[in-house]
C-alpha positions, 0 to 999 in steps of 0.5 A: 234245465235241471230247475225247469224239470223240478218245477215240472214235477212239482205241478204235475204232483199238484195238478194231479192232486187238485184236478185230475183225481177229483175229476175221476173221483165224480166220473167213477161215482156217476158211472157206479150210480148209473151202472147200479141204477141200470143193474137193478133196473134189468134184474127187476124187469127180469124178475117181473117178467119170469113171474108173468111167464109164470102166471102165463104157465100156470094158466096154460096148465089150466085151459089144457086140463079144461080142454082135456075135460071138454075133450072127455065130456064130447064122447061121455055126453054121447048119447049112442055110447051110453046106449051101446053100453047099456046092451046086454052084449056091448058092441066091442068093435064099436067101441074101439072105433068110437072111443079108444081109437077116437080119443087117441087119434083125435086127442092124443089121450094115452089111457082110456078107461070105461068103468061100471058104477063100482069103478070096475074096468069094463074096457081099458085101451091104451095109446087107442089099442084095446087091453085084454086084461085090463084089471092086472095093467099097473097103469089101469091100477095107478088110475083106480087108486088116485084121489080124484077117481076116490073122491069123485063126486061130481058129474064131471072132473080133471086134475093132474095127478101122478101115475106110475111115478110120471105126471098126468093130466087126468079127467072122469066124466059119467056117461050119460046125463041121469043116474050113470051107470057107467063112466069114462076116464081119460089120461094124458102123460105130461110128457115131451111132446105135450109140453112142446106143444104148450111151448109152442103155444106159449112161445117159451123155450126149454119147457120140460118136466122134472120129479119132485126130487130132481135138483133144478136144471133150469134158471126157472121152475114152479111146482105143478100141484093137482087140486088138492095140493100135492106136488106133481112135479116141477115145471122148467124153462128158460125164462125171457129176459126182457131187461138183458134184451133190454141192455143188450140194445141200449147198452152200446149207445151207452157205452159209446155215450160214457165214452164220449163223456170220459173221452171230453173230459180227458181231452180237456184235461189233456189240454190243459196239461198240455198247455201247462207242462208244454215247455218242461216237456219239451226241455224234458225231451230235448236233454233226453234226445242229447244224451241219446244222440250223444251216447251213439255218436260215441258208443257202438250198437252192437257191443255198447263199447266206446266207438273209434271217435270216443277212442280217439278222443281218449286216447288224445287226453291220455296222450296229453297227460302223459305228455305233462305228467311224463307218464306213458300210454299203450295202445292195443290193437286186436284183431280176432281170428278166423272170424271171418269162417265163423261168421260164414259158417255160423251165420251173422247171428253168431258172429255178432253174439262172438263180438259181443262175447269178446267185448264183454271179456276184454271188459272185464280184463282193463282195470276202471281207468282203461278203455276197451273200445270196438273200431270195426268188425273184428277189431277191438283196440285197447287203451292203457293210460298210466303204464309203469312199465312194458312187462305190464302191457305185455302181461296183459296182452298175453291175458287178453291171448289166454281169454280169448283162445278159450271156446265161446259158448254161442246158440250155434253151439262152441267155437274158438276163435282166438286173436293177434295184438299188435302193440305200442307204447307212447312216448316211446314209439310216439306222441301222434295218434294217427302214428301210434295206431298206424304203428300198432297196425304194423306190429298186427300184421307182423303178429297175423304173418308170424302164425297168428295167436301172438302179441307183437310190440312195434319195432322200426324195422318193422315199418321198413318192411312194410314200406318194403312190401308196399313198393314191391307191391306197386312195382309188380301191379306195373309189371302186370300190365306187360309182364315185364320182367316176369317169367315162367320156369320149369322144373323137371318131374323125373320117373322112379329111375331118374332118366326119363322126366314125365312132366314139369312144374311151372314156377314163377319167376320175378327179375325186378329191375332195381332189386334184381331176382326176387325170390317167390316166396316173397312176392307171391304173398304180398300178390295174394294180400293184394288180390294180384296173385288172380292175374299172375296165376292166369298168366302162368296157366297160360304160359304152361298152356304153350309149353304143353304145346310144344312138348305134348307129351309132357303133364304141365303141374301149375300152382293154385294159390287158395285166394285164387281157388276162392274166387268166384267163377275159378273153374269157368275162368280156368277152363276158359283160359285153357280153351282160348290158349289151346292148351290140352286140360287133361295134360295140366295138372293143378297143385293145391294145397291144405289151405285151399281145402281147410275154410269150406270142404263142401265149396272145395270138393265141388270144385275140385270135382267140377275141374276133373270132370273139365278133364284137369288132374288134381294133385295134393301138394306138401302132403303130409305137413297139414292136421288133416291130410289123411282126412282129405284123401278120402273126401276130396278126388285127387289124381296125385299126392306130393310128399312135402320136401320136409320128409324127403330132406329127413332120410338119413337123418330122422329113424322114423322118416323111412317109415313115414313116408313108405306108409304114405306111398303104400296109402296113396297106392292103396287108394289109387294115386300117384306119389311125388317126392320133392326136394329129392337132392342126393342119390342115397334119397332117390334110392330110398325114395324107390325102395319106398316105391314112390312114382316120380322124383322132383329135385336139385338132383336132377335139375333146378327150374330152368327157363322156357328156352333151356327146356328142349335142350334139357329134354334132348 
């Protein structure tokens, strides 16, 4: 493959040098000569055809001062003009209409004068109204002190000229065919609307007048001159450019042509590159597919890590070393925690930036010849080849314990998860590896169960107490199905006094029958890892439904386990359970504890709300013992809070005890609760209990939690 490759290379540097830079060469000399050739074309037909409109201005200039001058000759011609000047008391009214106002209207002439012989104004109109002294207009002045009206010679003349600062198209005529006495004069302002008019004539866009002095504002202009060469101003418009239409029209059929041209040439090219490089390249693609085929079948996605296949196999060749060279080998396996609360308030986005973050950390604490490696979600697993000695794998789990309890800055802001580890070390705890990573699964549940944040090295009686757990597990699911060997016990709820009880606590109770009464505090965790714990606690709120029943008078109190409270439908199931076995809800009181409350506080009070307003009573239970209990008096709505039995056993013996406990009576009163003691088991604690002003009592003072059936006569 390698050779294969190389000879690839080495005809792809050939075919390039030899073909494909020769082809591009002759493609880029034809495409410049025919791009230049097409540029001078355009730019030369568009230099011919602005000086065409040029010359097609400068002749429309032209006829427009004849016509002016023909305009002028109609009335200068007119034999009854030079007649009625000719009188010795001209006819004013006359010449208003017949001139100043005919040349206007008619013609558009701005300024019309009549002059004597000496160029003396007789009569002077402007924009066809007549002019009372038109001797003093600035105009009239302009007019009389241009060349054409000082060198007039001829019986008729125009030319432009500038007055007052503006171009004019200017003609004089002498009235009258013999000598005259008299002559006419007539102007026109080459302004806007002049020249629009010509622009329409001409069909030329943007045509417009500039001074002499003015930069060019247009992409062409010729200077206006009057007949004896003085500039009069700038003519400017917008040239057509024929050539641009031109290449406007053909240029895309030329483009597509080039294209097609460039699009042949490289097909060709392509197929013989193709043809010749066909198997390198397929060789080429085959090892890359390999390698990245080979890389996720044994790497994860999100984290890059070595995956459980690639663990397993390394962990198996280090085994076999270890065996040859009697060396030893350890395997850690960590677990983080609270992962599960991050990832649910955080999001999925940051749950995986957590993992990523952890795996980068745990990188970096193995030395080169170890593997870090991610077989779950949360569960990373190290392997630790050529151990000397177990103070070396438990400096490093404690390292990986320190690394990982710090904060991670992730885009929701910082969080702390930490981790457990559980252990083991090869020969000694084994040479399997499906054993050594079950052993190491033990000594990680021992490390989560022991609070959490901790390291555990597998011990065998650790591996009998998880077959211990495993067969109380199986042997309470079979007496879920009839309930065999399960009960319900009540503890009495005394009054301050210790003589009337006010209600009772429902207790589970398991008589197993090979190892005889269980204790709760064993079974209930093992029923809440296994998800049995929903069913026993449906059951006993059933059985307290009838002892509510039987004795109506007295308030039922029934444990909620936190992995019930978060199941889903908990207050429809409850209600519904209660309804069906005609038990009273406003006479069963549920106990909760900080572990339902601590995960999601907003899911918690929504549901603690929805089971007051079902009309149960809500009570706090081992209150004082959590971070944040005072925290959760004020946010969520319970009817009662229970003292835990830690402070109620502390009387007598610790100062502050007496003080602890009257602040949490005088702050449960404050906000309108009841307060419970439990764990009451001498008189001296029920007297300070009642100096405290605590409401009821619960202990071995008064009763133990006796069957169902001792109850009446217990009560009587």
């Amino acid at each position: 493959m390698i050779n294969s490759v190389k000879l690839s290379a080495g005809f792809r540097r050939s075919f390039i040098r030899e073909v494909l830079l020769p082809l591009v060469a002759i493609l880029l000399l034809t495409f410049i000569g025919a791009g230049t050739a097409l540029f001078l074309g355009t730019t030369l037909t568009n230099q011919e055809a602005k000086a065409q409109q040029q010359r097609m201005i400068e002749a429309s200039f032209s006829q427009s001062l004849a016509e002016h001058q023909r305009q002028l000759r109609s009335l200068s011609r007119w034999e009854p003009l030079e007649t009625h000047l000719s009188t010795a008391q001209a006819d004013l009214r006359w010449l208003n209409d017949n001139v100043g106002h005919w040349l206007y209207d008619m013609f558009g002439h701005q300024l019309i004068m009549v002059l004597d012989s000496d160029n003396h104004p007789v009569q002077a109109w402007r924009n066809g109204e007549p002019l009372d002294a038109p001797a003093a207009d600035p105009v009239v002045q302009a007019v009389l002190s241009s060349a054409l009206l000082r060198r007039h010679t001829q019986q008729e003349e125009a030319d432009f000229a500038r007055v007052e600062g503006r171009a004019a198209a200017l003609a004089i005529g002498d009235i009258g065919r013999d000598a005259a006495q008299f002559r006419l004069v007539g102007l026109k302002f080459l302004d806007d609307g002049y020249l629009a008019g010509l622009s329409d004539r001409s069909q030329l866009k943007g045509l417009h007048f500039s001074d002499l002095s003015a930069p060019p504002d247009a992409p062409a202009r010729f200077l206006l001159t009057s007949q004896q060469g003085e500039g009069v101003g700038y003519i400017n418009w917008d040239p057509m450019r024929p050539g641009a239409q031109m290449l406007r029209a053909i240029g895309p059929s030329t483009g597509v042509a080039v294209l097609v041209v460039m699009l042949l040439c490289f097909y060709m090219v392509r197929r013989l590159w193709t043809s010749s490089l066909n198997l390198s390249q397929s060789m080429l693609k085959l090892g890359a597919s390999e390698a990245q085929a080979l890389h996720l079948a044994f790497h994860d996605v999100l984290t890059g890590l070595p995956n459980r296949a690639l663990v397993e196999e390394r962990l198996t060749q280090a085994l076999a070393q270890a065996t040859r060279h009697e060396q030893r080998v350890a395997l850690l396996l960590i677990d983080l925690d609270r992962f599960k609360n991050i990832n649910d308030t955080h999001g999925h986005h940051a749950g995986d930036e957590l993992i990523i973050a952890v795996a980068q950390r745990l990188s970096a604490l193995v030395r080169a010849s170890d593997t870090v490696g991610r077989i779950g979600g949360d569960e990373f697993i190290v392997v630790m080849s050529e151990v000397d000695n177990i103070g070396q794998v438990q400096a490093l789990a404690q390292r990986i314990l320190d690394t990982l309890s710090q904060p991670f800055a992730l885009s929701g802001g910082e969080v702390w998860s930490g981790a457990s580890i559980g252990l083991v070390l090869a020969p000694k705890d084994g040479l399997d590896r499906l054993e050594l990573v079950r052993k190491a699964d033990i000594a990680l549940y021992e490390a989560k169960s022991s609070g959490r944040g901790k390291y555990r090295q597998f011990e065998r009686v650790m591996d009998e107490s998880i077959r211990t757990r495993q067969n109380i597990a199986a042997d309470l699911r079979v007496a879920l199905q009839s309930y065999s060997g399960l009960a319900v016990w009540y503890q009495p709820l005394m009054d301050i006094d210790g003589k009337n009880m006010v209600g009772v606590e429902a207790l589970l109770r398991w008589d197993h029958p090979t190892r005889g009464a269980i204790a709760p505090g064993d079974f209930i965790a093992i029923a809440e890892e296994t998800g049995l714990i929903i069913p026993l606690g449906e059951w006993v709120l059933r059985e307290a439904c009838l002892t509510q029943q039987r004795f109506p008078d007295l308030m039922v109190a029934v444990n909620v386990s936190p992995v019930q409270f978060r199941a889903t439908g908990f207050v429809a199931r409850m209600t519904e359970i209660v309804r069906e076995s005609g038990g009273d809800p406003q006479r069963i009181e549920l106990e909760i504890t900080e572990g339902v409350l601590i995960e999601d506080e907003h899911e918690a009070r929504a549901i603690i709300i929805a089971l007051r307003e079902a009309g149960f009573r809500i009570a706090l239970d081992d209150f004082g013992t959590g971070y944040s209990s005072l925290n959760y008096l004020s946010t969520f709505p319970v009817d009662k809070i229970k003292i835990d039995r830690s402070f109620t056993q502390s009387l007598g013996v610790a100062d502050n005890s007496v003080a602890i406990i009257e602040s949490v009576v005088k702050l449960g009163h404050a906000m309108g609760l009841t307060v419970t003691a439990e764990g009451v088991e001498t008189p001296g604690q029920m007297s300070a209990l009642a100096d405290a002003g605590c409401n009821q009592l619960q202990g071995y003072l008064f009763s133990k939690a006796i069957p169902f059936e001792r109850l009446g006569d217990w009560m009587r």
